[in-house]
N, C-alpha and C positions, 0 to 999 in steps of 0.2 A: 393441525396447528399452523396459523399462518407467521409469518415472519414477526408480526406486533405484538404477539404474543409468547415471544421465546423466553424460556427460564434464563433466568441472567450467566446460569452458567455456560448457555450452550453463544451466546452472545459473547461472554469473554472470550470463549473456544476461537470461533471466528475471526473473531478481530485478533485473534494472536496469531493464528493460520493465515490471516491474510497479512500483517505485518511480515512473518516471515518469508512469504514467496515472494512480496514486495523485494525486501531484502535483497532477496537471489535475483532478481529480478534486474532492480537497478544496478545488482556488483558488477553482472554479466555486462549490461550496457557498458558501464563505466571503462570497465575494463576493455569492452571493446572498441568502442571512442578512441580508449588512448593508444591502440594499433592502428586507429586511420589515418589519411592524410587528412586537414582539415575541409578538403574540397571534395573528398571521395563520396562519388553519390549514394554511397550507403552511410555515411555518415549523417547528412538529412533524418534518415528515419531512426539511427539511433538517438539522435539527440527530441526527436518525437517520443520514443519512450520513454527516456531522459525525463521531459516535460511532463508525461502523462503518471509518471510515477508520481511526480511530485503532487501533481492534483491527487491522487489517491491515498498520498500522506495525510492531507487534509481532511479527504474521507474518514483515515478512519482516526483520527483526532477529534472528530464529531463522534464516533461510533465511542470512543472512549470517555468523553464527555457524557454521553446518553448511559453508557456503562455505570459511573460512578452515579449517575443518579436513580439508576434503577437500582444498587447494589452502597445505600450512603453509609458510613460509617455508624458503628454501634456506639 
């Protein structure tokens, strides 16, 4: 079964699993940000994941959009 073809349940599955590691994800960043200095060179790549989290929020804001339409109300 390829991915276009997923039962809408294994679909919501996902996009909840991927929300939550998102989650962990960005706390961890956030939280570590705010132990840098703002110029510490590892602070550059957290605020890369920072960014890239955020593109992935949209992700799956799309993935939840495509959810509700494979799964419309009765």
């Amino acid at each position: 079964m390829d991915s276009h073809n997923l039962p809408p349940d294994s679909l919501r599955k996902i996009v909840h699993d991927l929300n939550g590691e998102l989650f962990l994800i960005r706390g961890y960043a956030d939280l570590s940000l705010g132990k840098l200095e703002e110029d510490h060179p590892i602070a550059e790549n957290v605020r890369k994941i920072l960014r890239r989290t955020d593109e992935l929020e949209h992700i799956i804001q799309d993935l939840r959009r495509k959810q509700m339409i494979l799964e419309p109300d009765d």
